[in-house]
C-alpha positions, 0 to 999 in steps of 0.5 A: 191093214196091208203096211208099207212093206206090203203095198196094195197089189195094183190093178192091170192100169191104176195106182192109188197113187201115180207120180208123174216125173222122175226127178229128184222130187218125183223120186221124193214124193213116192219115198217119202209118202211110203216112208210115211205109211202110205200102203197102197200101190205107188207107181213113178213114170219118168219120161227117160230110159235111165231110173232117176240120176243126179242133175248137178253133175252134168255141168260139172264133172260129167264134162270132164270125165270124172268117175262118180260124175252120173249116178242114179239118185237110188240103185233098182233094188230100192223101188223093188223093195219099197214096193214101188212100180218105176215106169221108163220113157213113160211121157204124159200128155194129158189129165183127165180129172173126171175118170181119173186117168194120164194118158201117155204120148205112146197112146197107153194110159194110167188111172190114179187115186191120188196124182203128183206131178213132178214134171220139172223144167225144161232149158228155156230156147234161144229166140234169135235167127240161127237159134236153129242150126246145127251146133246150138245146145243145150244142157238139161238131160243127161242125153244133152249131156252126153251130146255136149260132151261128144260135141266140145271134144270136137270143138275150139271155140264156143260161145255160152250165152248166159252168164247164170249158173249152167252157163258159167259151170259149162264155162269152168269145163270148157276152159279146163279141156282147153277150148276157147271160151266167150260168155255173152250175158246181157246183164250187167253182171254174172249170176246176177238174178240170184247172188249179190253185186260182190259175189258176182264181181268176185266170180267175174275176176275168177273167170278172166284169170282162167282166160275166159273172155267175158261179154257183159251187157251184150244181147245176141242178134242173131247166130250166123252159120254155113250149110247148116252148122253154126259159125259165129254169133252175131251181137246187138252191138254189131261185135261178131264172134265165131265159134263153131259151138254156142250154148244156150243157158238162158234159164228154165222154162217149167214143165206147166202145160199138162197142169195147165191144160188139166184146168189146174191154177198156175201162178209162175208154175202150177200153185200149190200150198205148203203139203203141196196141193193143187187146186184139185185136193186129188192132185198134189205137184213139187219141185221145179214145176211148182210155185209155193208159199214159201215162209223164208221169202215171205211170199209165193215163188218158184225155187228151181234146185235140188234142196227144193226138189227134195225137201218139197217132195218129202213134204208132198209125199207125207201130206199124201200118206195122211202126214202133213208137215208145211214145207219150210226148209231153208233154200240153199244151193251150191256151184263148182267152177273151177277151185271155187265151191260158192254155197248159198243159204236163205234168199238175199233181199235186195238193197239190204246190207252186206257184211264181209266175213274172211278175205276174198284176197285169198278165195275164203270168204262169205257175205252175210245178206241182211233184211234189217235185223234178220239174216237172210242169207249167206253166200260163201266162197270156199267157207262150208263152215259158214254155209253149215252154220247159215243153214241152222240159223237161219232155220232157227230164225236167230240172227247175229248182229252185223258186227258179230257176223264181219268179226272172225274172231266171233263164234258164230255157233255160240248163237246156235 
């Protein structure tokens, strides 16, 4: 039986198993599922030039210049010795399941004997008049990266519309170069759909201290422009505020359409169980395109970050080599602004209670989120420890009690 470090030569256009996307899940599910004993041949396609890089940094220190700030997630030589076949600016379009083939947009095609669908998500479009003019962007690809880069080198003003993590990210960047910065977020508060009213009000003041002009609760009408480039966003409640660059960051849109199209179900991303299985047993998905089960929110949803993206690809690709292990990693993520690291572990409740552990005056702090007795998550500013700590308990299902977790003198890792 040929072994993983022998993979079964391939045909001319099929693959026993054909990944499409190379995102930090595409690359993840052919590792793993090599990893794992998978022996026949694995080829990943990716719809760029470059071999998988790493996203995070592209809102970050990529902006600034920083060396180290783009990396390719594994050099050339891994997919030459673990026997996988990475195929660039490969972008699919369709799935026909009866032959078993992807057909590509440069009109080439691909047989499978297993598929994987790692198509991510796309930056959601701005929907206004003016959404269309030359200097409105966005942030998704290292090719927007790039273009975003070139662009604020030229540029004093601009406006971000949406206060979520990219926008505040490019913010954080933008007044460190020195450009005057406006966040329009129609919301009450920033970063509101993924940490807690405290958190939210801390990065708030964090951001007006470094001149950041905030626009909270303000929905955008319209983008105004002369001879086709952008000047001035155009507010709901009548508030004009020129720039000469505007950044859409209103979320992500996840890559469905070749799953929908296939027939495959969908369900806020395309459904798949906990080994990360469509409803066609030959066709498998994770990351950001994907919806899941998942045992830590006690429901389906869609995580859109790199922990998922991998933990779940590593999942997939072992159910696909014959190993499977549910998918019930703990979700934890991560923002650089400015000098403040805010890390995240588990998913808050709602309405739950909050306990304060450390000091926000002085920056070091973290709110544990509870959902009655159980900890459900902890989100920190500049206390790692604390996000360490989170991510063993909270995977080990063992809670402090509320008084424990506000008393710093308590060692959280006698619980452990």
């Amino acid at each position: 039986m040929p072994t993983a470090a022998s993979p079964t030569p391939p045909t001319a256009d099929a693959f026993d198993l054909l990944v499409i996307g190379a995102s930090y899940a595409g690359l993840a599910i052919a590792a793993a599922a090599r990893e794992a004993g998978f022996a026949g041949s694995i080829t990943l396609a990716g719809d760029e030039a470059e071999l998988p890089y790493q996203r995070p940094p592209l809102s970050k220190g990529f902006l600034l210049g920083k060396a180290g700030a783009h990396l390719p997630l594994k050099a050339a030589s891994f997919f030459a010795e673990g026997g996988i076949a990475f195929l660039p600016c490969r972008h699919a379009v369709a799935i026909d399941r009866e032959t078993r083939r992807v057909r590509f947009a440069d009109g080439s095609g691909l047989g499978y004997g297993q598929l994987a669908l790692a198509t991510g998500a796309r930056a959601a479009m701005l929907r206004c008049p003016g959404a269309d003019l030359d200097g409105v962007v966005s942030l998704r690809s290292l090719d927007d990266a790039q273009a975003l880069s070139t662009r604020l080198a030229a540029t004093r003003t601009i406006v971000i519309i949406g206060g979520g993590f990219i926008g505040l990210e490019v913010a954080s960047a933008a007044v460190t170069l020195g450009k005057q910065v406006t966040v329009v977020e129609a919301g009450p508060r920033l970063i509101g759909h993924a940490v807690a009213p405290e958190i939210s009000a801390y990065m708030q003041g964090v951001h007006e201290r470094h001149g950041v002009t905030l626009r909270l609760d303000t929905r955008v009408e319209r983008i105004e422009g002369e001879g086709g480039k952008v000047t001035a966003v155009l507010c709901a409640d009548g508030s004009r505020l020129p720039c000469d660059l505007v950044l859409a960051a209103v979320g992500a849109v996840p890559h469905v359409e070749i799953a929908a199209a296939a027939g495959l179900a969908l369900d806020d991303g395309i459904a798949v169980d906990a080994f990360g299985r469509t409803s066609d047993p030959l066709i498998f998905a994770a990351g950001d395109c994907t919806s899941h089960p998942n045992v830590h929110a006690r429901r389906r949803l869609r995580l859109s970050s790199v922990q998922n993206a991998n933990d779940q690809g590593r999942a997939t690709g072992c159910a696909i080599a014959g190993r499977p292990e549910p998918y019930a990693a703990v979700p934890w993520f991560w923002s650089d602004q400015y000098d403040v690291k805010l890390q995240m572990v588990g998913l808050g409740v709602p309405g739950g209670q909050a306990v304060l552990r450390g000091s926000p005056a002085e920056g070091r702090f973290s709110l544990f989120r509870f959902d009655g007795e159980r900890l459900a998550a902890i989100e920190s500013i500049n206390r790692p420890a604390d996000h360490m700590m989170g991510r063993r308990l909270i995977a080990a299902g063992v809670s402090p009690t509320p008084e424990q977790a506000a008393d710093p003198a308590f060692d959280l890792r006698s619980l452990a």
